[in-house]
RODO-2510 file (C-alpha; in nm, 4 decimals, decimal comma):
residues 451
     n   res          X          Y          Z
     1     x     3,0562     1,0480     4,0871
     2     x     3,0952     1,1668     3,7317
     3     x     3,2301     0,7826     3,6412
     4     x     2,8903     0,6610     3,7919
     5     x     2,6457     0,9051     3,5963
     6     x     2,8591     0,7889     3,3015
     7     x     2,7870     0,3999     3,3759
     8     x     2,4475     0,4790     3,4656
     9     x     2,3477     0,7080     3,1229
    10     x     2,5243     0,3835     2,9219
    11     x     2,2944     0,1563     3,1342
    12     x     1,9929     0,3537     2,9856
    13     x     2,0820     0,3981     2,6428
    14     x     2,1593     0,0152     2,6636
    15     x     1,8780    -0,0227     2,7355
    16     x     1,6700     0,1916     2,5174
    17     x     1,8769     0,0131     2,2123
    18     x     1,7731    -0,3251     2,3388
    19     x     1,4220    -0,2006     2,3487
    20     x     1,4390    -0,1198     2,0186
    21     x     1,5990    -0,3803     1,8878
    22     x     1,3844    -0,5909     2,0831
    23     x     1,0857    -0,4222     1,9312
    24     x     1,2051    -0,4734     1,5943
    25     x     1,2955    -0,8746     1,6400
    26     x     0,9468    -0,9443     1,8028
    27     x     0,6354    -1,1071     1,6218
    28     x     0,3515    -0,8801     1,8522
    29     x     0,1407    -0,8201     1,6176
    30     x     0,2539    -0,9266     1,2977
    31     x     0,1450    -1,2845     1,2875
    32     x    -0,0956    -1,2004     1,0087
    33     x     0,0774    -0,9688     0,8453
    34     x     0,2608    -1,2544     0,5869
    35     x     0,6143    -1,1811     0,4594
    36     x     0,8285    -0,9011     0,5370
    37     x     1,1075    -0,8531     0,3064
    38     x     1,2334    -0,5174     0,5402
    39     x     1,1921    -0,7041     0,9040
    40     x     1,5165    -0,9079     0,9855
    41     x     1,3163    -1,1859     1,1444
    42     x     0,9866    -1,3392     1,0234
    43     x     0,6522    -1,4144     1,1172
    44     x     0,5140    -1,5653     0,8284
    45     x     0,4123    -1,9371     0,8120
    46     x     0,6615    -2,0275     0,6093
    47     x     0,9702    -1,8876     0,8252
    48     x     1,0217    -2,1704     1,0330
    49     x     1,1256    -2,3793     0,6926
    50     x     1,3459    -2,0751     0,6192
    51     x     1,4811    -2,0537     0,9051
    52     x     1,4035    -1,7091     0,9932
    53     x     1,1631    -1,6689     1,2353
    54     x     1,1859    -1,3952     1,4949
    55     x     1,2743    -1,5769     1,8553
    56     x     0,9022    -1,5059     1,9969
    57     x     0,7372    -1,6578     1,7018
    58     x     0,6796    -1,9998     1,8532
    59     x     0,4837    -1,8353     2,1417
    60     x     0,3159    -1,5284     1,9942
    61     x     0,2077    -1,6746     1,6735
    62     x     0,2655    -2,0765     1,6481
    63     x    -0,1029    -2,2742     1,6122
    64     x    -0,2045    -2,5690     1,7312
    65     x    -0,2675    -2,8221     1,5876
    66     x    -0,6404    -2,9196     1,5521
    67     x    -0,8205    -3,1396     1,3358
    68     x    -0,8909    -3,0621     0,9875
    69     x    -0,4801    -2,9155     1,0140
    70     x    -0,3448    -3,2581     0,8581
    71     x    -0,4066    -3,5882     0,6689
    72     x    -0,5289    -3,8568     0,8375
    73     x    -0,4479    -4,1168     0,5806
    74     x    -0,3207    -4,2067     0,2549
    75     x    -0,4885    -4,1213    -0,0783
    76     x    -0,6238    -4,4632    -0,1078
    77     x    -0,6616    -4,6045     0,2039
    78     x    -1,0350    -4,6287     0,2784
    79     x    -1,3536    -4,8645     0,2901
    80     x    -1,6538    -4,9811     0,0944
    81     x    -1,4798    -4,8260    -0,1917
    82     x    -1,6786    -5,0323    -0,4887
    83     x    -2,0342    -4,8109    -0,5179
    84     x    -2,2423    -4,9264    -0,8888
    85     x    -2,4028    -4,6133    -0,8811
    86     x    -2,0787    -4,4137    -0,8790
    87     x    -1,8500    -4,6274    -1,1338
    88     x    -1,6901    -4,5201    -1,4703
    89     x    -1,9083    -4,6861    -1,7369
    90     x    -1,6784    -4,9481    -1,9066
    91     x    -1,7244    -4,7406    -2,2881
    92     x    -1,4858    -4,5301    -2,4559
    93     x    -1,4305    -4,1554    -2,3384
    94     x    -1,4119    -3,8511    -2,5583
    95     x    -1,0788    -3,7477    -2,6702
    96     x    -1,1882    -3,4300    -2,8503
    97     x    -1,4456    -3,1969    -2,8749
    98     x    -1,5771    -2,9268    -3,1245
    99     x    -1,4214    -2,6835    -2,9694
   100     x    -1,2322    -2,5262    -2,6535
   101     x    -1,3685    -2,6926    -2,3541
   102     x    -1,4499    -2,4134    -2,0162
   103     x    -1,4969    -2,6436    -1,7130
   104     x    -1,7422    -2,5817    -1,5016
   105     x    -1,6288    -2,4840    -1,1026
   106     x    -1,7448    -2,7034    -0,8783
   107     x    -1,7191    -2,7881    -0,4811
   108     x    -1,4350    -3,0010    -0,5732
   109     x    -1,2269    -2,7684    -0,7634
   110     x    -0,9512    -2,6331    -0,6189
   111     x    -0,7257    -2,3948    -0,7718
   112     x    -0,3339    -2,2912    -0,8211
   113     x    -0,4261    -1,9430    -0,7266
   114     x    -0,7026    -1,6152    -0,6983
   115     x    -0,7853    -1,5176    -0,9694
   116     x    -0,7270    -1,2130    -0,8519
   117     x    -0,4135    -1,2022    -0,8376
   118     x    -0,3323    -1,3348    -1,1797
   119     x    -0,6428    -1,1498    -1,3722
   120     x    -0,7846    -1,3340    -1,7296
   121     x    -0,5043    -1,5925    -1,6892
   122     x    -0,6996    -1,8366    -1,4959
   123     x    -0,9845    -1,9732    -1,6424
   124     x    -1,3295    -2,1083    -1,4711
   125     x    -1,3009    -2,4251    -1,2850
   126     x    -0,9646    -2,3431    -1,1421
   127     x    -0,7211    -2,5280    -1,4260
   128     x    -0,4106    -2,3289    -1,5020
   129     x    -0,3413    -2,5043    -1,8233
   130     x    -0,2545    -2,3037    -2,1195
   131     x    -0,5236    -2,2066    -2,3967
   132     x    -0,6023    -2,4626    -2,6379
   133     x    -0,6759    -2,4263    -3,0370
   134     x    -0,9955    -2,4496    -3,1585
   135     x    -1,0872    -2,7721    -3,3242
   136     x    -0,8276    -3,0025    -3,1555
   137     x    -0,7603    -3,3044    -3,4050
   138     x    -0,9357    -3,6042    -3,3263
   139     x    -0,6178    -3,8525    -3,2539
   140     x    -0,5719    -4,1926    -3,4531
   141     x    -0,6200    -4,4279    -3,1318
   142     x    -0,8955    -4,4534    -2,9096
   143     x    -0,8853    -4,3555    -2,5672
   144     x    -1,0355    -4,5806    -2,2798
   145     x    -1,0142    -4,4783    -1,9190
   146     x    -1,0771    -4,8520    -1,7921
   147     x    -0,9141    -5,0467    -2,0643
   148     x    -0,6359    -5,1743    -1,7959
   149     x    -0,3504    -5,0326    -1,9895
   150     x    -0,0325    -4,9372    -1,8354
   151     x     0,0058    -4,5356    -1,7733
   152     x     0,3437    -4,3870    -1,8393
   153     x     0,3516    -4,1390    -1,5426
   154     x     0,1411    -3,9880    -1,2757
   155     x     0,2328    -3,7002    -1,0926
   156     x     0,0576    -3,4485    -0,7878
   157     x     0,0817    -3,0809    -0,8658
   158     x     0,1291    -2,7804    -0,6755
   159     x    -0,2071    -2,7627    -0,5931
   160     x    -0,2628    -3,1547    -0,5048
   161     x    -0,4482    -3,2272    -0,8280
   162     x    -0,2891    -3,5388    -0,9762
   163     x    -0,2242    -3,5780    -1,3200
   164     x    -0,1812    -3,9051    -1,5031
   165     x    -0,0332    -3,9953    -1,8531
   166     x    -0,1208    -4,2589    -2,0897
   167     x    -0,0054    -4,3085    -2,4009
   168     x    -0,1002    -3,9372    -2,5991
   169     x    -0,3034    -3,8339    -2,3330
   170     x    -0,3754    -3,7373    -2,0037
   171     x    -0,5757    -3,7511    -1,7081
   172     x    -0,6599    -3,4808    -1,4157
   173     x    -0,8136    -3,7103    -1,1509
   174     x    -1,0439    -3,6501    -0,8742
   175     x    -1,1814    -3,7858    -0,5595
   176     x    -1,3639    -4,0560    -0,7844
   177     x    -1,2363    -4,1083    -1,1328
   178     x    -1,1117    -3,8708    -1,4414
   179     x    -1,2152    -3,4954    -1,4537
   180     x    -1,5003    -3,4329    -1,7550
   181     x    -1,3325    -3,3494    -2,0610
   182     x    -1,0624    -3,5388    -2,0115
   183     x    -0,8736    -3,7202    -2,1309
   184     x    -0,6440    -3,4256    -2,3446
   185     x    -0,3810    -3,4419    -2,5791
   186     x    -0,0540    -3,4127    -2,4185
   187     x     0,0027    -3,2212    -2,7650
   188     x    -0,2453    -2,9789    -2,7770
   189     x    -0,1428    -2,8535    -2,3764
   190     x     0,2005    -2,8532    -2,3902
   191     x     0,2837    -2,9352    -2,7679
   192     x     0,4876    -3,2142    -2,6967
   193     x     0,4262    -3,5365    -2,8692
   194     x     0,3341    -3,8039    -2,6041
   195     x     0,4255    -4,0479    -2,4934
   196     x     0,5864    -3,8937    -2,2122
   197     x     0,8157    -4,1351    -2,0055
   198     x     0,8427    -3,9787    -1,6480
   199     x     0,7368    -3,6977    -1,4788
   200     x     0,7717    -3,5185    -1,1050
   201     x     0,6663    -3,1815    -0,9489
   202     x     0,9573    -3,0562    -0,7167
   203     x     0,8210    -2,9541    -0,3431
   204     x     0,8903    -2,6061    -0,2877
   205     x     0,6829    -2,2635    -0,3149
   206     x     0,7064    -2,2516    -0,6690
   207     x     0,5792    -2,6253    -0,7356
   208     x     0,7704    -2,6550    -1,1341
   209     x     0,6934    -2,9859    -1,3111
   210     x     0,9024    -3,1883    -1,4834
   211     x     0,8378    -3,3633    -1,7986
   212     x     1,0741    -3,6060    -1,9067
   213     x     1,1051    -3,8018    -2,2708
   214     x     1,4041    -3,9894    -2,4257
   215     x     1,6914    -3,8046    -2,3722
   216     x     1,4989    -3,4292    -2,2898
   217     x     1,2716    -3,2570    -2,0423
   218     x     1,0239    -2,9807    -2,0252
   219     x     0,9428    -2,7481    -1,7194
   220     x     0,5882    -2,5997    -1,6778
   221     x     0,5348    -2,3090    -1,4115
   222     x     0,1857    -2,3166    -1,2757
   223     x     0,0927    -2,5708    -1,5641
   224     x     0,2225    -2,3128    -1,9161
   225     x     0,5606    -2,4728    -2,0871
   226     x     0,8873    -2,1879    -1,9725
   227     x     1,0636    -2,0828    -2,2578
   228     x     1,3791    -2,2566    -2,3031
   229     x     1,2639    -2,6385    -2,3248
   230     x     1,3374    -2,8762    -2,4087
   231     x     1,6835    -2,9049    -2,2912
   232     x     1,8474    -3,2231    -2,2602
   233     x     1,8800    -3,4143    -1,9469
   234     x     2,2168    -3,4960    -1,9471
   235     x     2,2594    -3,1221    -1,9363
   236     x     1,9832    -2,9895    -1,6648
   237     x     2,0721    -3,3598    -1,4669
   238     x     2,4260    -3,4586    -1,4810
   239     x     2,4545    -3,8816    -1,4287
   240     x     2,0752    -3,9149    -1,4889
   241     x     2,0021    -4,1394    -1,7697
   242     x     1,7604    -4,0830    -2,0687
   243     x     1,4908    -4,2872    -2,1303
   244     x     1,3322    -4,3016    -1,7842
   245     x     1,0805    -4,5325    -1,6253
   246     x     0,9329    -4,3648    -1,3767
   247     x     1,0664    -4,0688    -1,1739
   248     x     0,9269    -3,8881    -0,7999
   249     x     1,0508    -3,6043    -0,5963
   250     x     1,0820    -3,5026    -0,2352
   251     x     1,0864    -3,2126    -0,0050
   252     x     1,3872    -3,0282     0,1603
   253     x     1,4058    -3,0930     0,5322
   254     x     1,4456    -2,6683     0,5827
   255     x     1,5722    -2,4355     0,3290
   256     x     1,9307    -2,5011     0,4232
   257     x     1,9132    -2,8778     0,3015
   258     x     1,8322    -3,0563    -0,0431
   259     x     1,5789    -3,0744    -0,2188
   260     x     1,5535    -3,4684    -0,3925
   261     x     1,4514    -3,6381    -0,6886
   262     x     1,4450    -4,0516    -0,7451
   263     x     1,4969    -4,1513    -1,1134
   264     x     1,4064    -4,4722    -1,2247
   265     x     1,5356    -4,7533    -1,5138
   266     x     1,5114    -5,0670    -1,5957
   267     x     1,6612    -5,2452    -1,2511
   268     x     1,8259    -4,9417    -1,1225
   269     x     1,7216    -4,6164    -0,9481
   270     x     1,9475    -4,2909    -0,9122
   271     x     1,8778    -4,0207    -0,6943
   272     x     1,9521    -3,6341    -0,7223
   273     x     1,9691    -3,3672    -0,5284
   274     x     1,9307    -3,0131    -0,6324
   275     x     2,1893    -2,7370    -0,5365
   276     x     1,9030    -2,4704    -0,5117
   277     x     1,5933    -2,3793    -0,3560
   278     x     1,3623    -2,0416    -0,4487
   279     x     1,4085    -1,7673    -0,1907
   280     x     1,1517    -1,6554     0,0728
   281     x     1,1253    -1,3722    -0,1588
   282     x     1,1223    -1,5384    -0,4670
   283     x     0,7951    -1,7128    -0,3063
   284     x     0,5993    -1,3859    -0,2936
   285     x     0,6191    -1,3924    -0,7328
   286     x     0,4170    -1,7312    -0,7662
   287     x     0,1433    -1,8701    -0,6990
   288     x     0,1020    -2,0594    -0,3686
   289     x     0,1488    -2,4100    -0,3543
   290     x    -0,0471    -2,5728    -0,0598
   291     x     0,1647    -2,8976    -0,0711
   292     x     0,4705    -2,7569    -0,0077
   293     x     0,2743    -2,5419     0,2845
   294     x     0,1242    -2,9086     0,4050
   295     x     0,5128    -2,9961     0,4499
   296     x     0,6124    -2,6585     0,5895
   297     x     0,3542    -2,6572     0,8736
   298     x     0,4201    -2,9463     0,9641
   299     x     0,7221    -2,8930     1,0448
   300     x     0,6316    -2,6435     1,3387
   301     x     0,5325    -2,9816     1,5342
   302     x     0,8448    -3,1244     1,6754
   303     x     0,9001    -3,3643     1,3958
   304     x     1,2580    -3,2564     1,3183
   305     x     1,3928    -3,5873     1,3535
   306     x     1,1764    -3,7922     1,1514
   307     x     1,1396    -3,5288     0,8770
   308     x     1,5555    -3,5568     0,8853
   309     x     1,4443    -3,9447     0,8486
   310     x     1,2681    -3,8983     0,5587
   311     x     1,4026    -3,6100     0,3359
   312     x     1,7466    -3,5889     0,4917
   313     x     1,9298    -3,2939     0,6657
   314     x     2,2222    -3,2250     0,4697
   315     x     2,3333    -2,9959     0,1881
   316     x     2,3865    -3,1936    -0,1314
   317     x     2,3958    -3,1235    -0,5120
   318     x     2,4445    -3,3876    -0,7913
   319     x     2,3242    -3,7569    -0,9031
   320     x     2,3866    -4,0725    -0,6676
   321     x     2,5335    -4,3897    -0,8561
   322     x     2,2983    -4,6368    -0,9980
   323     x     2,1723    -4,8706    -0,7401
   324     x     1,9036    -5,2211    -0,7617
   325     x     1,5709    -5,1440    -0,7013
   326     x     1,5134    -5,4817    -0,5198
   327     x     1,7725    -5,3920    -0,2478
   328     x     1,6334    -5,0632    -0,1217
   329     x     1,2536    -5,0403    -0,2113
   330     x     1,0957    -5,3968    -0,1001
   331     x     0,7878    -5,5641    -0,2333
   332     x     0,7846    -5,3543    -0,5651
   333     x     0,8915    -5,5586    -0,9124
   334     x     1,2070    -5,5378    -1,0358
   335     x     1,0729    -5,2464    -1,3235
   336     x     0,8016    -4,9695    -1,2834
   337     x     0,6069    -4,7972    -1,5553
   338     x     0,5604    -4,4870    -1,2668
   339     x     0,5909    -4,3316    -0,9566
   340     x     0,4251    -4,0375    -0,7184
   341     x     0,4520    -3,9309    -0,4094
   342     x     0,1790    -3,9423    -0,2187
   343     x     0,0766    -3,6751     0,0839
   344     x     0,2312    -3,6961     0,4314
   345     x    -0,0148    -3,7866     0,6995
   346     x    -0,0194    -3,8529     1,0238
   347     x    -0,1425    -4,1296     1,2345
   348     x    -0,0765    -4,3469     1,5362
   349     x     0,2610    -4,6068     1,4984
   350     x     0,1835    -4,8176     1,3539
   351     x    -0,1089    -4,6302     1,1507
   352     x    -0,4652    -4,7778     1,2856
   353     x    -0,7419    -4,8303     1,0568
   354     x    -1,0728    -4,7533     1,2182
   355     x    -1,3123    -5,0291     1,1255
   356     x    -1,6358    -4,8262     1,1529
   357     x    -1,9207    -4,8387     0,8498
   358     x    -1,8487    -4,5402     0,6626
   359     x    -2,0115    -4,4113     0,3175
   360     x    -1,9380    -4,6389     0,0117
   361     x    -1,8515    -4,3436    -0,1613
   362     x    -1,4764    -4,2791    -0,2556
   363     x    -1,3304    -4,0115    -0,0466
   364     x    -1,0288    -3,9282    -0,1336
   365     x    -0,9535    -3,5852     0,0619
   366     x    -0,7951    -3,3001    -0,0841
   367     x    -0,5897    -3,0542    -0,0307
   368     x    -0,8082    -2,6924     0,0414
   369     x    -0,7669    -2,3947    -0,1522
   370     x    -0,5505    -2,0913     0,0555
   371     x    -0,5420    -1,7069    -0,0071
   372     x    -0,1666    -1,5853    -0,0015
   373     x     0,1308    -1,6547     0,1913
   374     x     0,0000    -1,5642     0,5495
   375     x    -0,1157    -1,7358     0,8510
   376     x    -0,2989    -2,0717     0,7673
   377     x    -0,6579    -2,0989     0,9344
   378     x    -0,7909    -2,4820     0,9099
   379     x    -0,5676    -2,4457     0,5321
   380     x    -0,6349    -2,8679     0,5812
   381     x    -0,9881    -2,9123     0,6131
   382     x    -1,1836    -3,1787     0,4011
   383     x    -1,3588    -3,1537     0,1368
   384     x    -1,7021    -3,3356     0,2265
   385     x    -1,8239    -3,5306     0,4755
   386     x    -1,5361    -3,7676     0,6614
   387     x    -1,6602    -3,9694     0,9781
   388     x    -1,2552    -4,1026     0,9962
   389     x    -1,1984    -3,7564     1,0695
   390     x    -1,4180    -3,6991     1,3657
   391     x    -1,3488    -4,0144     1,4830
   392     x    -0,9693    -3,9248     1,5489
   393     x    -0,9953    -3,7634     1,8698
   394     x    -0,6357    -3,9271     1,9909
   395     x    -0,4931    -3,6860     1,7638
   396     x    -0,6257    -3,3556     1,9969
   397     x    -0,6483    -3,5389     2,3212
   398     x    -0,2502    -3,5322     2,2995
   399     x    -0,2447    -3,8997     2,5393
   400     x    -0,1820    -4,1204     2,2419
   401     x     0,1823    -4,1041     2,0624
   402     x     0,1328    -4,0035     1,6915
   403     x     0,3973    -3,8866     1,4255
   404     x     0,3840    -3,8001     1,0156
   405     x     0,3855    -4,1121     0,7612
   406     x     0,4987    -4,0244     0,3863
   407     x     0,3609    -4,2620     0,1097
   408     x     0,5173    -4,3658    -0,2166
   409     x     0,3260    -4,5519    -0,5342
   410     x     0,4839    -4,7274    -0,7763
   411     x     0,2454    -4,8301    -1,0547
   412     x     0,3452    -5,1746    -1,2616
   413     x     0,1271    -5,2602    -1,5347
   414     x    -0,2388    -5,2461    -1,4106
   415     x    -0,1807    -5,2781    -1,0276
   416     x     0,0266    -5,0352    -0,7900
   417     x     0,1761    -5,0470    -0,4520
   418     x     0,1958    -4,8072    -0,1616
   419     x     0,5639    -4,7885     0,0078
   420     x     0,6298    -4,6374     0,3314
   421     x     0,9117    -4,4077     0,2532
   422     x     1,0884    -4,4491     0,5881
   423     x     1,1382    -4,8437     0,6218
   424     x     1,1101    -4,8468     0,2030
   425     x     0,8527    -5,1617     0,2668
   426     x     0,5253    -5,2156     0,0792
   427     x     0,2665    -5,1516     0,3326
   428     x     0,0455    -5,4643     0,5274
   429     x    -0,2839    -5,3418     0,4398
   430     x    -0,6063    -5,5067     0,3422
   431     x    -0,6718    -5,5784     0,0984
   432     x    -0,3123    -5,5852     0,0257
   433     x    -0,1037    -5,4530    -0,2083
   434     x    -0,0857    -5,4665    -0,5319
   435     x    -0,4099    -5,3168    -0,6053
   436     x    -0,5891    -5,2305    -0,9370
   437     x    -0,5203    -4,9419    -1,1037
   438     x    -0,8668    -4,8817    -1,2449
   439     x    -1,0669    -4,9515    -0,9403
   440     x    -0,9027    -4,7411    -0,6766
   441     x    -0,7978    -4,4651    -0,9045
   442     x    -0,9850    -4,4218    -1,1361
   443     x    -1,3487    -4,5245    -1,0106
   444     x    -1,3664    -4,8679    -1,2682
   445     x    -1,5440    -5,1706    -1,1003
   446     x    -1,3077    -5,4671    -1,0937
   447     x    -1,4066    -5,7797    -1,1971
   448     x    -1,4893    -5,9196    -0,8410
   449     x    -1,7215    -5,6473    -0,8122
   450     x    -1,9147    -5,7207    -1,1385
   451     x    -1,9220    -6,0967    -1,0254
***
């Protein structure tokens, strides 16, 4: 008798503990409540890419996906692009002012962060580029965003704005062409004497571009220069050559895999892979980035093998040997001037254009602005009016197959080319590839469309 009131008084402590414990490892209620650095388990929306999610997470908290969640297609595949009324003039564009330019917010903007939460540091208009000095100096060569010239680098930040370089200057692009006020000395930002040679922003929470010229590189954190550059490549990227062409970098599959870059020279290519990632907590001290969160959602969507596909699922650190750029990226030239990569979207296999009249002005979606880490609510809506989008009802009808595409450009000269990362092919589109430059990023009519 007394063994059985013992079994039966550890049978109900047992169970209280498990209750407990049970209590403490569940996501009721907290699915809103972002990051938890004292919970053991997660219920943030970034904890399935950190692998820490609490085991009810995928049933009390996970979202479905709906539209507005997710890309739909690539940056530049659309219709009817060529619109008179809305081209870049073919005349020369400022390249200085008399004095500090203050941009002027618009519908379009979209920014790193609140301003709240980083006070005075963030100026109107949502660009996180350091102060400039009053009465920039007026440069010694002309600056003409249509003038068909090669650019040195392009790159998409942690916010999905996309910067280009040229020469001294630079470009932040929109939907349609360059921003107003630009272009900007590469100096007078950053005080680094363009040109530049290659450039990438890594795909994690904290979003750091790289800057890359002869034989150094410079980091920026949400667009201001980090103390401590430049430092010299062969240093911060053992077996990466100097003098780069054109450089791009991926996402980690999860937390515990690598994070990559692609370096390009000449014929060859190199990749990289970096030995570290920022910690869930070290996420909570930036400034969100809503590409890496486009990645990180996505992931909650029973992609796991394609993402493995595409960024890889192993734990790496170091640079690859050289390899030819003709045998493992198709369709591109043997040399490229830049690279990007572009947004990961998903579609139907193989990707379906829908043929339907839409407006003949550009639309080149982007990415919406977000709060804090938390729970994302329709983070991926557009930006406009987009009749693609609400034609795309395969996508929540859940009868037709559909998986996540990831898009590479490679720019040569004045033309680029779109590569599917996962067969490393040139995509069959029409018109087909390569494109001009100037007409579909940068809003310049071609010379077919002046004809």
């Amino acid at each position: 008798m007394f063994a059985m009131r013992l079994l039966r008084l550890a049978f109900l402590l047992g169970w209280v503990m498990f209750g407990a414990f049970g209590a403490e490892e569940s996501c009721e209620g907290r699915c809103e409540a972002g990051f938890d650095i004292q919970k053991k388990c997660q219920c943030d929306d970034l904890c399935l890419y950190y692998q820490s999610c609490c085991v009810d997470y995928a049933t009390v908290c996970k979202a479905k996906v709906t539209r507005g969640d997710m890309f739909l297609q690539p940056e530049d595949d659309y219709l009817d692009y060529f619109d008179p009324s809305n081209v870049t003039a073919l005349v020369p564009t400022a390249t200085a002012t008399a004095g500090p330019e203050v941009p002027t917010a618009t519908l379009s903007d979209y920014t790193w962060v609140d301003e709240a939460d980083v006070g005075a540091s963030v100026p109107p208009g949502g660009d996180l580029l350091p102060p400039t000095e009053e009465g920039p100096t007026v440069g010694p060569e002309e600056e003409v965003l249509c003038s068909g010239k090669p650019f040195d680098a392009f790159t998409s930040l942690k916010n999905g704005s996309i910067y280009a370089f040229r020469g001294k200057y630079f470009y932040k692009l929109d939907e349609k062409t360059a921003r107003p006020g630009y272009p900007k000395l590469i100096q007078e930002v950053w005080g680094i004497e363009g040109p530049i040679d290659a450039a990438f922003t890594r795909i994690n929470c904290e979003g750091k571009t790289y800057l890359f010229q002869g034989g150094l590189y410079w980091r920026l954190a949400d667009g201001v220069l980090e103390p401590g550059f430049p430092r010299n490549i062969s240093d911060g990227f053992k077996g990466i050559p100097d003098h780069l062409d054109a450089a791009f970098a991926l996402p980690a599959q999860n937390y515990f895999s690598s994070e990559r870059a692609y370096f390009f020279k000449g014929n060859k290519y190199w990749s990289y892979d970096f030995a570290n990632q920022p910690s869930r907590q070290a996420c909570e001290e930036t400034s969100p980035s809503v590409v890496f969160d486009h990645y990180a959602q996505l992931q909650a969507d029973s992609w796991d093998e394609i993402f493995e596909i595409l960024f890889g699922g192993s734990r790496r650190s170091g640079a690859s040997r050289p390899r030819f750029i003709s045998r493992d990226w198709r369709g591109i030239p043997n040399h490229v001037d830049a690279a990007m990569l572009g947004r990961l979207y998903v579609a139907q296999s193989p990707p379906q254009r829908h043929m339907s009249r839409k407006s003949s002005r550009r639309h080149r979606k982007k990415y919406r602005r977000r709060q804090r880490w938390g729970r994302l609510d329709s983070l991926w809506d557009w930006h406009g009016d987009s009749s693609e989008s609400d034609e795309m009802d395969w996508l929540l009808s859940g009868t037709t197959a559909c998986q996540p595409f990831q898009s590479v450009y490679f720019f040569v000269d004045d033309k680029y080319y779109r590569l599917n990362l996962r067969t490393r092919r040139v995509d069959w589109v029409y018109p087909k590839y390569p494109r001009p430059i100037a007409k579909y990023w940068l809003g310049c009519p071609s010379e077919e469309d002046l004809a």
